[in-house]
PAROZA-310343 format. One line per field, with one value per residue: residue number from 1; residue in three letters; x, y, z of N, C-alpha, C, O in turn. Coordinates in nm, 4 decimals. Layout:
# residues N
num = [NUM; ...] .
residu = [ALA; ...] .
n_east = [X; ...] .
n_north = [Y; ...] .
n_up = [Z; ...] .
ca_east = [X; ...] .
ca_north = [Y; ...] .
ca_up = [Z; ...] .
c_east = [X; ...] .
c_north = [Y; ...] .
c_up = [Z; ...] .
o_east = [X; ...] .
o_north = [Y; ...] .
o_up = [Z; ...] .
***
This chain:
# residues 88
num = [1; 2; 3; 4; 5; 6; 7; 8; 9; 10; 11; 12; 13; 14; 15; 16; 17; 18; 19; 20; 21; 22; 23; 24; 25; 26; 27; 28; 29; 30; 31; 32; 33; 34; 35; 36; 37; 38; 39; 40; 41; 42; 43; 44; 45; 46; 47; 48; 49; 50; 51; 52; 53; 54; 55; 56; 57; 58; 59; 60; 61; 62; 63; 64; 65; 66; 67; 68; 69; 70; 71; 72; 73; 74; 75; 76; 77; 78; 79; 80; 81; 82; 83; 84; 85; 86; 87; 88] .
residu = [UNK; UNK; UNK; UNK; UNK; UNK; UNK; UNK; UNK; UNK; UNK; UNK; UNK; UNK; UNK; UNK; UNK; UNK; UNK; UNK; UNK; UNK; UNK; UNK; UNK; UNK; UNK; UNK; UNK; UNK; UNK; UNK; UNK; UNK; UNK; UNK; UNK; UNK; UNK; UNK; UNK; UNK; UNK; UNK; UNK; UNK; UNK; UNK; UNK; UNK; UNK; UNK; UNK; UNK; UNK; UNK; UNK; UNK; UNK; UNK; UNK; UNK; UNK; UNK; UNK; UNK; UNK; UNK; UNK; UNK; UNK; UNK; UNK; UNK; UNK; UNK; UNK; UNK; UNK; UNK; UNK; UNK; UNK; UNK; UNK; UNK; UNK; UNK] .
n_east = [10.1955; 9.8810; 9.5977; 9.3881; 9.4173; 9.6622; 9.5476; 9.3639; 9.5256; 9.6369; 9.4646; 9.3406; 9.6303; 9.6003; 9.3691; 9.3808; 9.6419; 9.5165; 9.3160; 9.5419; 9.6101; 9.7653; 9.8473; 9.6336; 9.7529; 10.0045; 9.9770; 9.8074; 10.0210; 10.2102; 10.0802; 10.0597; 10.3232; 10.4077; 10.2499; 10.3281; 10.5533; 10.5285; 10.3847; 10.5850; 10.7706; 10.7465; 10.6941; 10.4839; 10.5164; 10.6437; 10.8009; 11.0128; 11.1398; 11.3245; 11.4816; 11.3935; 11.1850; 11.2994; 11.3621; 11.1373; 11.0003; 11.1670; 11.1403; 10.8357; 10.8709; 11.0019; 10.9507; 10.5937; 10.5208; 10.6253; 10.4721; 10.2478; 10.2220; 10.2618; 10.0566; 9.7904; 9.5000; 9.5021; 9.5936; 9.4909; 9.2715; 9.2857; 9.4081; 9.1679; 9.0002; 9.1552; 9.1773; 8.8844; 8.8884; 9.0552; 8.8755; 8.6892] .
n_north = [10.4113; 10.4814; 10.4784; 10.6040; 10.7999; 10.9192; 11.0345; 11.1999; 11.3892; 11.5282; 11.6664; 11.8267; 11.9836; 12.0848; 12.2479; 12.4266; 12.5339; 12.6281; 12.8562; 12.9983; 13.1204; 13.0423; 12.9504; 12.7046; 12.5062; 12.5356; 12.4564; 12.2288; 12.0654; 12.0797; 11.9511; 11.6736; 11.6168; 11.6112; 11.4237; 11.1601; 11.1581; 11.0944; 10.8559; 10.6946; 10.7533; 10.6286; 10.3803; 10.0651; 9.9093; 10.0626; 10.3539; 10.5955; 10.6372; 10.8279; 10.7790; 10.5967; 10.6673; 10.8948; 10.8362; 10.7131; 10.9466; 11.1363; 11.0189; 11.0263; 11.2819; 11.3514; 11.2468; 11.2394; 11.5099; 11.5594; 11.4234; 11.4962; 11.7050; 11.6504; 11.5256; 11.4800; 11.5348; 11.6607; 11.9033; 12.0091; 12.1087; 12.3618; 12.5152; 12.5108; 12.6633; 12.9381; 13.0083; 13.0342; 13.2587; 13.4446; 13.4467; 13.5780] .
n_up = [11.7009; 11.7330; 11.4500; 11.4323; 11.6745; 11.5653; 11.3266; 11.4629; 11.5550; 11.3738; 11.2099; 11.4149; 11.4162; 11.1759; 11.1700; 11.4088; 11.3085; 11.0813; 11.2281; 11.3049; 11.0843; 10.8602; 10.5515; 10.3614; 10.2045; 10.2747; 10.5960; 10.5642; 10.4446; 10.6687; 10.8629; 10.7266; 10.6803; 10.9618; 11.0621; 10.9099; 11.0140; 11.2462; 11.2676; 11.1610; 11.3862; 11.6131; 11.7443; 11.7451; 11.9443; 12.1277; 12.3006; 12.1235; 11.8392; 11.6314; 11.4027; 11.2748; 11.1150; 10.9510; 10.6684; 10.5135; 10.5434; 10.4127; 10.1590; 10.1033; 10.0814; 9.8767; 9.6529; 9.6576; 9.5765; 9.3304; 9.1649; 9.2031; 9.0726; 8.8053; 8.7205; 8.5175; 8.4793; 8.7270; 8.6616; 8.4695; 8.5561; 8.6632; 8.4250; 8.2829; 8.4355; 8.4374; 8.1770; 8.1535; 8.3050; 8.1305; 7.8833; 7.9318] .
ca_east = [10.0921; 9.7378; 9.6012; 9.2588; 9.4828; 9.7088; 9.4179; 9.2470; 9.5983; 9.6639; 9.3136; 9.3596; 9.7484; 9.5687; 9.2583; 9.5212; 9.7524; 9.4611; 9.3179; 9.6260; 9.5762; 9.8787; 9.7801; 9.5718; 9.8829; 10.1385; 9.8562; 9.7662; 10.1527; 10.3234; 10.0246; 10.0833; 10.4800; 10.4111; 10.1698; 10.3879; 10.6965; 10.4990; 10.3578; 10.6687; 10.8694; 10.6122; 10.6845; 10.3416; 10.6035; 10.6625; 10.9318; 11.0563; 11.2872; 11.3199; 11.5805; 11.2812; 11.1138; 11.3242; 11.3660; 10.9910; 10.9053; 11.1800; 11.0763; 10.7441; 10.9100; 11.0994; 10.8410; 10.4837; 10.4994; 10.6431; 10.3934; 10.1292; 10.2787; 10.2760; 9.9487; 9.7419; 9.3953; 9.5058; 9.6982; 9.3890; 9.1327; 9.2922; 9.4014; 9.0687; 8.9297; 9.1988; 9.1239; 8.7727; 8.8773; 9.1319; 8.8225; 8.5649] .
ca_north = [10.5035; 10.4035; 10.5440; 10.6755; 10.8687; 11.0378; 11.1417; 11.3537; 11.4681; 11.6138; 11.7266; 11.9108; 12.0312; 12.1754; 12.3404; 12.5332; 12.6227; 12.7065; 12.9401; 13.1203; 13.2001; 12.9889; 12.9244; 12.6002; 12.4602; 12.5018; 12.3938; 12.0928; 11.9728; 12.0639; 11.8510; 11.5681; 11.5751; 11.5408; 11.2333; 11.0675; 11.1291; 11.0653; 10.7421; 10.5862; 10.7156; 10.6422; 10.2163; 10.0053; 9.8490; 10.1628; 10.4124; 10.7216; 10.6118; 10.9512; 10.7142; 10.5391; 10.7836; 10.9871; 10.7292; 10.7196; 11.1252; 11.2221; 10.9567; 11.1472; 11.4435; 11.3385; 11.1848; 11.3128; 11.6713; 11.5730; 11.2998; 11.5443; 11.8401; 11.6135; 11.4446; 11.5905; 11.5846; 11.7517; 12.0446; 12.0646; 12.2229; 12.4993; 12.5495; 12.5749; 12.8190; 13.0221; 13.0024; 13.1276; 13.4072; 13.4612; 13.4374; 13.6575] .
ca_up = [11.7407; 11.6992; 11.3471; 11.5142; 11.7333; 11.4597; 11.2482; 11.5120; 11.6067; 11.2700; 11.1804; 11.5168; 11.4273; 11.0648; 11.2152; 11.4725; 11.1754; 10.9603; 11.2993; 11.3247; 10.9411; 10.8145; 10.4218; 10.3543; 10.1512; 10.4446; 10.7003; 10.5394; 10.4302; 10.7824; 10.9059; 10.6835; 10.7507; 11.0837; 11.1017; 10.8567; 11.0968; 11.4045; 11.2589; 11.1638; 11.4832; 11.7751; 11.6891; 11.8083; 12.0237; 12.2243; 12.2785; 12.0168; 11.7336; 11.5116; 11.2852; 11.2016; 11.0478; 10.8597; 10.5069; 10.4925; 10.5798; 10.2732; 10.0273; 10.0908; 10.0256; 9.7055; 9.5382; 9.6297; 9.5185; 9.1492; 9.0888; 9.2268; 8.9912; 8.7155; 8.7074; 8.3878; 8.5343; 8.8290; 8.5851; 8.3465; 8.5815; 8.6747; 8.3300; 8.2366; 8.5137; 8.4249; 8.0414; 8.1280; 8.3348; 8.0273; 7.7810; 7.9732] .
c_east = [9.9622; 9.7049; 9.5120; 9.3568; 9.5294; 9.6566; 9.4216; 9.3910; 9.6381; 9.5799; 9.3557; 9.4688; 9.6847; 9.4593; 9.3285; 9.5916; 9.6194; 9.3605; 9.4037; 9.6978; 9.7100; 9.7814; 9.7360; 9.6771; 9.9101; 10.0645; 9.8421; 9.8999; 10.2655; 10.2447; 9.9976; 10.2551; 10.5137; 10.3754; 10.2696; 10.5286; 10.6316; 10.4236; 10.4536; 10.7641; 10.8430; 10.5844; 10.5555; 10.3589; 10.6227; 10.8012; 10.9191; 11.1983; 11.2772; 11.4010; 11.4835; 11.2158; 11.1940; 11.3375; 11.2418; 10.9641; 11.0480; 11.1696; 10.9263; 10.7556; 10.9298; 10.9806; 10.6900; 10.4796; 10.4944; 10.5819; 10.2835; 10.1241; 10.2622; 10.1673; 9.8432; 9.5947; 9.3758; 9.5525; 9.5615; 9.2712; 9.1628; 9.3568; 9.3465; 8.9748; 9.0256; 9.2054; 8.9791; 8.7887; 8.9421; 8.9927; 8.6963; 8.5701] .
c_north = [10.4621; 10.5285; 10.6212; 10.7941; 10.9709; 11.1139; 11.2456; 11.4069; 11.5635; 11.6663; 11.8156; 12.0204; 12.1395; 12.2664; 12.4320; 12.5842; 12.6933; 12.8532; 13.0529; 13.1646; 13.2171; 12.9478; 12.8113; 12.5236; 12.4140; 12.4414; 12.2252; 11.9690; 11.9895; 11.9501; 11.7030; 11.5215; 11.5490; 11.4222; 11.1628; 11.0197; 11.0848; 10.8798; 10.6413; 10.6016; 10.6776; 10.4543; 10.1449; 9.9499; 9.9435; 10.2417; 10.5453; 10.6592; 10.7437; 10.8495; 10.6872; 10.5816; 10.8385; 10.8947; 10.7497; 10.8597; 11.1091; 11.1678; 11.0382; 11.2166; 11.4666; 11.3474; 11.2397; 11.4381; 11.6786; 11.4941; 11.3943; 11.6398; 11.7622; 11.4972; 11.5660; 11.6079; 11.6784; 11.8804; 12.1171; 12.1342; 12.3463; 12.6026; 12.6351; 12.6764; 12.9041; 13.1099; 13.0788; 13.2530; 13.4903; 13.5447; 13.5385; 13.8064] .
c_up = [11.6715; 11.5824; 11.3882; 11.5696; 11.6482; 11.3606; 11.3418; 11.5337; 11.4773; 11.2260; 11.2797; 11.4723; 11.3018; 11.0928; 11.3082; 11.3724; 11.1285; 11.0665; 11.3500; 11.1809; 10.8725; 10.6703; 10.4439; 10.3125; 10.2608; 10.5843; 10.7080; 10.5145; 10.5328; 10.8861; 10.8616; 10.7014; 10.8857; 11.1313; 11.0411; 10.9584; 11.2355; 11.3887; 11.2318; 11.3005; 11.5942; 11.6628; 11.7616; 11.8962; 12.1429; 12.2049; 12.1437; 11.9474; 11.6354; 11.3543; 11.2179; 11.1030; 10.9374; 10.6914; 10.4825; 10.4475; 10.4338; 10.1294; 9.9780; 10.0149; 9.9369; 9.6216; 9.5175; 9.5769; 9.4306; 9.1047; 9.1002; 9.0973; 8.8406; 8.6592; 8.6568; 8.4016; 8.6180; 8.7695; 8.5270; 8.4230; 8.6531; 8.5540; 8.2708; 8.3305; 8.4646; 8.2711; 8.0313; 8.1685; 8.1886; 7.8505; 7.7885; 7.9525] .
o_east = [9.9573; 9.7531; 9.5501; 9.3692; 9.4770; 9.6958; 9.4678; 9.3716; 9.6704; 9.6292; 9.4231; 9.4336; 9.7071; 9.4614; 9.3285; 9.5904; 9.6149; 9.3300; 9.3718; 9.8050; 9.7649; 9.6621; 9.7777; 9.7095; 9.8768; 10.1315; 9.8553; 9.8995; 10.3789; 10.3051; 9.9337; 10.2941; 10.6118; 10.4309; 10.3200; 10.5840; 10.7032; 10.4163; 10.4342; 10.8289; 10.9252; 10.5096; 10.5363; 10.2616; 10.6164; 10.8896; 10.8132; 11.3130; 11.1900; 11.3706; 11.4675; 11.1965; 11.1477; 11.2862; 11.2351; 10.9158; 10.9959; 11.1816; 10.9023; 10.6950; 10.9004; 10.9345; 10.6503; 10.3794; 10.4145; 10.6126; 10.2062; 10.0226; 10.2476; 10.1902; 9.8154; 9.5501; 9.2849; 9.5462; 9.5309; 9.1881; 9.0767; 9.3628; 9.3777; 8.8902; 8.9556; 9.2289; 8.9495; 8.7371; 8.8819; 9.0094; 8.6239; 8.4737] .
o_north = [10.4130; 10.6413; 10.7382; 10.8891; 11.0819; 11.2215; 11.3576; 11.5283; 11.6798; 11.7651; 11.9058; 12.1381; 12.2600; 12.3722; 12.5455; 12.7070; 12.8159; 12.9514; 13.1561; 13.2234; 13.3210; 12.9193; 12.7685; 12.4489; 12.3159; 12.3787; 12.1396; 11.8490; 11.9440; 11.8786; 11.6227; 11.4085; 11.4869; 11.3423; 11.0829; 10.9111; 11.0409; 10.8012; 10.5235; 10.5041; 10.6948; 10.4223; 10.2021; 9.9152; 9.8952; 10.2121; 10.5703; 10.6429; 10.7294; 10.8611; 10.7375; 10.5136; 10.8247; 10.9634; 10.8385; 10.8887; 11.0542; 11.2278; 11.0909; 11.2359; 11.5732; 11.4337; 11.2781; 11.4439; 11.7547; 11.4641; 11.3867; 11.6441; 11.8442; 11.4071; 11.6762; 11.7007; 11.7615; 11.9756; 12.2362; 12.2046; 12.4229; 12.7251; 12.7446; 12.7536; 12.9975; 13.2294; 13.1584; 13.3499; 13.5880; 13.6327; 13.5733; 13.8764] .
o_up = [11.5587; 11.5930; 11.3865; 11.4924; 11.6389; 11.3155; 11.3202; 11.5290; 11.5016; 11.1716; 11.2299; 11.4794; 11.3137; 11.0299; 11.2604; 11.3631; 11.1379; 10.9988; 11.4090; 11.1667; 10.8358; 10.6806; 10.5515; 10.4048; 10.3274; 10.6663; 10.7954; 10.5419; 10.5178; 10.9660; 10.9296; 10.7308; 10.9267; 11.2067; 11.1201; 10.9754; 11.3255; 11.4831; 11.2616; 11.3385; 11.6842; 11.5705; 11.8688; 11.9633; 12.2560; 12.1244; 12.0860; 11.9891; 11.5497; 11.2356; 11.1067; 11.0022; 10.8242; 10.6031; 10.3975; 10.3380; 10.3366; 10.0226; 9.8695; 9.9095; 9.8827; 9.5468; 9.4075; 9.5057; 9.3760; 8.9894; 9.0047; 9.0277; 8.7499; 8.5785; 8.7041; 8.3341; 8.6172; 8.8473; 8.5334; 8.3657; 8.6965; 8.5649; 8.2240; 8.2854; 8.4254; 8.2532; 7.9421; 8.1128; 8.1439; 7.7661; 7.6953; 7.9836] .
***
């Protein structure tokens, strides 16, 4: 599947979720589990392989969330907004 293509289709899929006032979170990561599965099962070759896909979409799954969860820049600024509300 052409990459041009699966952008606007997921930009599209998250602006619909986020119009029928699905959280930004769940919006943005049912629209990234989809491109990822629609880019590896939609081959450049043609055709629908779902097999294809699935190793990729739950390595995703495994791995991004606890690298995200566990990256100390990303922890420390809501830390500290929450430290000021804490301090005010």
């Amino acid at each position: 599947m052409d990459p041009a293509l699966l952008g606007a289709l997921g930009m599209s899929a998250a602006l619909v979720l986020l119009v029928l006032r699905v959280p930004v979170a769940f919006a943005l990561g049912v629209a990234a589990v989809g491109g990822i599965f629609c880019y590896f099962a939609f081959p450049s070759s043609g055709g629908f392989a779902p097999e294809r896909a699935m190793r990729p979409l739950f390595s995703f799954l495994a791995s991004d969330p606890y690298s995200l969860l566990h990256s100390y820049p990303l922890i420390m600024a809501p830390l500290f907004i929450g430290m000021g509300h804490v301090a005010h």
